[in-house]
N, C-alpha and C positions, 0 to 999 in steps of 0.2 A: 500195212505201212508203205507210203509212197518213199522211191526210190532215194531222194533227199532226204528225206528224214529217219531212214533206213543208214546211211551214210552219217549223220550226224551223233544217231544215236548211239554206235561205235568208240563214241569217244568216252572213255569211262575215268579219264586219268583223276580227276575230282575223288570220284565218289570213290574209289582205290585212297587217297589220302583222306579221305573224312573217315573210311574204318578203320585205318589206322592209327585216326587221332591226332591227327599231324597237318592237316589242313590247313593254310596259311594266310588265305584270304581274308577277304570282306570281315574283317575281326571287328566287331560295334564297339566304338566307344559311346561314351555317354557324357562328354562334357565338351570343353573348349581345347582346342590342341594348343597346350602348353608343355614345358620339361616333364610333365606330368599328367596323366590322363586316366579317367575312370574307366575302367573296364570288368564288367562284370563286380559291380561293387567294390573295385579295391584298385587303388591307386597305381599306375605302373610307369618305371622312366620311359619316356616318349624318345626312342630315341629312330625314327624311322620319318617324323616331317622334314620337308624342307624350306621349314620356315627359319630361314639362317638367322635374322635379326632378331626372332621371335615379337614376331608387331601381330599378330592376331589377336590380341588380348589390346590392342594399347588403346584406352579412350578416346584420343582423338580419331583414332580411324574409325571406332564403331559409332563415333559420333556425328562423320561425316555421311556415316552410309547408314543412318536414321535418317537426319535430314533430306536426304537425296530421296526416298522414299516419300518422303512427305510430299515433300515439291512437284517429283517428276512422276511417283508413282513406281509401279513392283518391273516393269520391264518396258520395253520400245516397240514389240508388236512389229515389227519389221527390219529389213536390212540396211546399213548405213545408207546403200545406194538409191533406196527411196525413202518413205518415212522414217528410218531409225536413225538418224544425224541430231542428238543435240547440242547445243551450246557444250557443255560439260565434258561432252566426247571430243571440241574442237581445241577447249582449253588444255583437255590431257595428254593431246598431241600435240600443243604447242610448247607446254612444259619439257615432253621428253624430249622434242627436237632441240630446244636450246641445251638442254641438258644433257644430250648427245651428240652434240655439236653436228647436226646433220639437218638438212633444207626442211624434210617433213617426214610423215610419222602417221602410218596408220592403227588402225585398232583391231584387233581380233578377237573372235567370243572367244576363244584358246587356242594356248601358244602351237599349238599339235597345227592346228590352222593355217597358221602363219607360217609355219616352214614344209607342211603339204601343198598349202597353196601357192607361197611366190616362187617354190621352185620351179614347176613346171610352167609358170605364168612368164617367167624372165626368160626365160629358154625353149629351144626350140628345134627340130629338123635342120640339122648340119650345126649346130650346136656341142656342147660337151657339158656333162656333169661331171667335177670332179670331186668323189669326196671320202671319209679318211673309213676305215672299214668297222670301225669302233664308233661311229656315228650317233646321234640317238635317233629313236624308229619314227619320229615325224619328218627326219630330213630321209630316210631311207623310204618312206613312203612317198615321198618327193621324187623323189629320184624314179619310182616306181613309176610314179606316174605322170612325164615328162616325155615328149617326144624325142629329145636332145641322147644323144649316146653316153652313155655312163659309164665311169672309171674308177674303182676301186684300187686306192693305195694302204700299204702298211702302214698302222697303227702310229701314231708321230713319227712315221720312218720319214724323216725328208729327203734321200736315197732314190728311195721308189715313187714321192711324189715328183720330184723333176722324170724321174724315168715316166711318169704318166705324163706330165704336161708336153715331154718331146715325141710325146706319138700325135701332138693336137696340131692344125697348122695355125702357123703361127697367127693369122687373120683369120682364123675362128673365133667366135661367142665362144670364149672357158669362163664356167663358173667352181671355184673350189668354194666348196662348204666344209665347216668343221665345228664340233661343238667345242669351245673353250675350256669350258670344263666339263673333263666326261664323266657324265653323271651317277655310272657306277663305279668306275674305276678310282674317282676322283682325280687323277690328273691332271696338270694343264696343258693346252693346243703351243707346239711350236710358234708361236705367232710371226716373232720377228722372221723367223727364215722363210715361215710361211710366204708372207708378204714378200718379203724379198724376190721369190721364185713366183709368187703371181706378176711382179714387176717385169720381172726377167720376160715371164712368156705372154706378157700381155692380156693377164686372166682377171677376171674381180672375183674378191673375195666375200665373201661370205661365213659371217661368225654370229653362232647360237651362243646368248648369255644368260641362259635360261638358270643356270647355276652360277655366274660368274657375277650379275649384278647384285649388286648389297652386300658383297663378299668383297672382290677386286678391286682397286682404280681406287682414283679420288674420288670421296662422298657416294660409292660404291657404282661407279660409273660402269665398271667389269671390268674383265682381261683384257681388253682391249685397249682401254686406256693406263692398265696398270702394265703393256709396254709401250704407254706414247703412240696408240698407233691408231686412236679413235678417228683421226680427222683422216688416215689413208685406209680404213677401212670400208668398202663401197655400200656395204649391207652389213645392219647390224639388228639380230629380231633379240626378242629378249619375253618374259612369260611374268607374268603377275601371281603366278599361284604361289610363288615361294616366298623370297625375301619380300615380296610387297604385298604379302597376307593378302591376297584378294583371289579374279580371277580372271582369264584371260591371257592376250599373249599382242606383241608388236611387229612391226619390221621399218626401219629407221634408213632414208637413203635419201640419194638429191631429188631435185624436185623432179626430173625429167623421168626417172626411174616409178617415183611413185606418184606422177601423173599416166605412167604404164599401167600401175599395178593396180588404181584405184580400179580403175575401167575395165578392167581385167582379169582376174583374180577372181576366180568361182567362187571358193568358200567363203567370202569376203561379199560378194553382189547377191549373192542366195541364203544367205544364212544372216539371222536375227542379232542386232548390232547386242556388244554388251551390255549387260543392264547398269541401269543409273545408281545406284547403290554401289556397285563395283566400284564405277569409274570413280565414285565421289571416293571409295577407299583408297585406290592406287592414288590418287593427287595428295591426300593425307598422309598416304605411310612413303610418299617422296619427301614430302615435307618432315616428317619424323627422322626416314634416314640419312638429311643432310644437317639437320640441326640436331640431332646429336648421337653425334662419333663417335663417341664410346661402346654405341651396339657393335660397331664393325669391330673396334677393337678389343671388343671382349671376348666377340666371336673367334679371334685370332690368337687370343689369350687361353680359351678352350683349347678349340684345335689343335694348337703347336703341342700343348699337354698332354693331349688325348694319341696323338702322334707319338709324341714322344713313349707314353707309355705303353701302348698296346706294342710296339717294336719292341719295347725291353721283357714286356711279357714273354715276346717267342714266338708273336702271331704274325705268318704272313700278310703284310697288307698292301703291295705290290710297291708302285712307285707315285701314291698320291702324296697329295701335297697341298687339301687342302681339308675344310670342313666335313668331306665324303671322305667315310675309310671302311675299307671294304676287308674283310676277316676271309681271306680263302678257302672253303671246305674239301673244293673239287670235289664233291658227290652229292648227285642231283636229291637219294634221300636221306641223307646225312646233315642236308644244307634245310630240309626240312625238317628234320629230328633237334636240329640244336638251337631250331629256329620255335619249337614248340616247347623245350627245357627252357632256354631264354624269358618265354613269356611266363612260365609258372614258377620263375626266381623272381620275376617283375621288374622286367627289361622286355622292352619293345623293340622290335628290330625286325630289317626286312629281309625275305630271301631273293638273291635272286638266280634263279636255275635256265637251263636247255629249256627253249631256243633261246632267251635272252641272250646268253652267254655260253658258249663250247660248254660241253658235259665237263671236260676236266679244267674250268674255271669258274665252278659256280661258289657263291659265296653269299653272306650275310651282310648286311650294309647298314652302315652307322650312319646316325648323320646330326651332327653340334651345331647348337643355337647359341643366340648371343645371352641368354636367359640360363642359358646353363650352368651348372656351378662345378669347380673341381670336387668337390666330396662325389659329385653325381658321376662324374671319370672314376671314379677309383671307386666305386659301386658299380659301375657298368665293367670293369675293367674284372672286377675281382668275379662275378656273377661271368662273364666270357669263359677264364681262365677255369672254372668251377664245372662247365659244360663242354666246354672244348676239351677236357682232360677226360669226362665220364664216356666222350665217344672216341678216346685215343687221338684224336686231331691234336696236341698238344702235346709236348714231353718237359 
């Protein structure tokens, strides 16, 4: 065995949780991700998508993304930057530009994409990347791979983000990123102060709404707009796999920015535009999510429930505050033990452990659709309380 694969094969941690039974992965379903999902013959609460609106099912989108097949066919065979530009992909960016009050709007095959690639594309040598330590791993791959010097501040501490932006000079290129809502923790991004302190130091900001749109803001604009701050936000990316049931990912800015980014932007000039199916989905399920507001608000009608009652259970669920709620286990095979009871009470739920997350913050992650019902809380809630007790996590 050559020395590479001598080195790879080392890594055993998998097949260590498959003999134990407890392996968390790649788990097949076998139907449609709704509140409910076939597995293994038998129906289990879905509660691990992050289809917040619950539009994967909704006829008009699958109806869109029939159509779009017929017309244009199964994919684009190339990059926006040469043959993959349709019509269909300019209409989606003109949709979300109006509807993000921002100049223009590009498309990415996924949102990982989008914030791997416009970080290091926007920034540069004598540069700075600012961004918050709880991040999610497509802006920390950004950052990776960015020539610009990168700054790491405490978790919404706004404290230590001015103490980063005062080591920057003040005529530097500062980019502060942040995800809005972070997506395991479920909390939300200080915004206002944020901005405020990008004002102060003269930084653009940058804000992932990759969980935050179809959730936040008016007609589910995001966090951004749900604190008024959409039109002084410089960059705004946002992912199509969740609340707009599709697939793919954006980044939303003035024209000057993304006359930069077009021309620019590796993952974006070398990689095979979205496919047409997609895109006819995501203009669909925009149109579903502004005509009717009752998904958002049901979704918040869940949530606030689900909140409310997992806390009076007894369950650590730190300081979110929104459709993501995370059950604390702190212990990386505990978090996989309760995460294996979970599924065979028939409750679906994700782990998540070291490295994601420090060894003693690992946890189990919920996450509530607009499709959801309160009987389905208080069946997840009761099946928690039932497993978290069997391994002492719970008194």
């Amino acid at each position: 065995m050559k020395p590479l694969q001598q080195k790879l094969s080392r890594y055993t941690d998998p097949q260590e949780a498959m003999a134990k039974g407890v392996y968390p992965y790649f788990r097949e379903i076998s139907s449609d991700q709704d509140t409910e999902v076939l597995m293994n013959g038998r129906k289990v609460l879905m509660l691990g998508s992050n289809s917040y609106l619950g539009l994967t099912n909704h006829p008009k989108i699958k109806e869109a993304a029939k159509a779009a097949i017929d017309k244009y066919g199964t994919g684009c065979a190339g990059s926006p930057f040469l043959n993959g530009t349709l019509d269909i992909h300019h209409q989606l960016e003109d949709i979300l530009a109006d509807f993000l009050h921002k100049d223009g709007v590009m498309l990415f095959s996924a949102g990982f994409q989008a914030n791997s690639g416009v970080i290091p594309c926007v920034t540069g040598r004598n540069d700075y990347v600012i961004y918050d330590e709880m991040d999610h791993a497509s802006i920390i791959e950004g950052k990776r791979l960015t020539f610009a010097s990168t700054l790491k501040y405490r978790h919404n501490n706004m404290e230590d983000l001015e103490r980063v932006l005062q080591r920057c000079p003040l005529d530097a290129a500062k980019l502060v990123v942040t995800d809005g809502v972070f997506s395991m923790e479920g909390d939300v991004a200080k915004l206002p102060e944020i901005q405020s302190l990008c004002d102060k130091y003269q930084a653009t900001l940058m804000v992932d709404e990759a969980h935050g749109l179809g959730v936040f803001g008016r007609e589910g604009r995001g966090v951004t707009d749900h604190f008024n701050l959409l039109d002084k936000t410089e960059l705004v990316m946002g992912t199509f796999s969740k609340s707009l049931a599709s697939i793919g990912g954006f980044i939303a800015a003035d024209k000057e920015t993304v006359n930069w980014m077009r021309h620019n932007v590796r993952p974006y000039i070398f990689t095979a535009s979205i496919p047409p199916s997609a895109t006819a989905s995501v203009i669909a399920a925009i149109e579903v999510m502004r005509s009717e507001p009752e998904r958002q608000e049901n979704l918040w009608k869940v949530a606030r429930y689900a909140l409310k009652s997992f806390r009076e259970a007894g369950f650590e669920i730190g300081n979110t505050e929104t459709p993501i709620i995370p059950l604390y286990v702190r212990d990386n095979d505990k978090t996989f033990m309760v995460t294996r009871m979970l599924l065979d009470e028939g409750v679906f739920v994700n782990p998540v452990i070291s490295p994601a997350v420090p060894p003693e913050d690992t946890l189990i992650r919920l996450a509530w659709m607009a499709t959801h019902t309160i009987e389905q809380v208080d069946f997840a809630v009761d099946k928690c309380v039932k497993c978290f007790k069997k391994l002492d996590l719970l008194h």
